[in-house]
N, C-alpha and C positions, 0 to 999 in steps of 0.2 A: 929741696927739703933738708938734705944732708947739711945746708949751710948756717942754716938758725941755728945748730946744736955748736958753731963752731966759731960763731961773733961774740965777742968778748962782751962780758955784761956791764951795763954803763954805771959810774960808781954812784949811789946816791948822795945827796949831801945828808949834814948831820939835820935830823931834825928836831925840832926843839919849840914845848908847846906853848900855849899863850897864856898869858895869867887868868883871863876868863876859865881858861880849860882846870888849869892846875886850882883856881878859888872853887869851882863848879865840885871838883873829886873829893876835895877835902871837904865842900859842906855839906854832901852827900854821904862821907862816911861817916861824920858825927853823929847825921838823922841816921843812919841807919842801924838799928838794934837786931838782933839775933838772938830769937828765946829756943832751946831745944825743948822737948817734953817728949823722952820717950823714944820711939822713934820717929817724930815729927819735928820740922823746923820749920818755926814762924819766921818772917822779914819782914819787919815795919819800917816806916819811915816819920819819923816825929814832925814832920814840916809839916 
């Protein structure tokens, strides 16, 4: 048990996302509006 506290951790590579992912975030944050009222918060989505 003592010896998994004491293997060195393997490095990960860099990772880096796909243009699907990074088109998908951006069109989502454009729909996405935020109305406050109060102390209530609406999240809509315009799509």
């Amino acid at each position: 048990m003592a010896k998994i506290y004491f293997e060195k951790p393997v490095a990960a590579s860099k990772m880096l996302p796909k243009k699907e992912t990074i088109d998908f975030l951006l069109s989502y944050s454009k729909a996405l509006t935020i109305t406050k009222k109060g102390k209530l918060i609406f999240e809509s989505i315009a799509n």
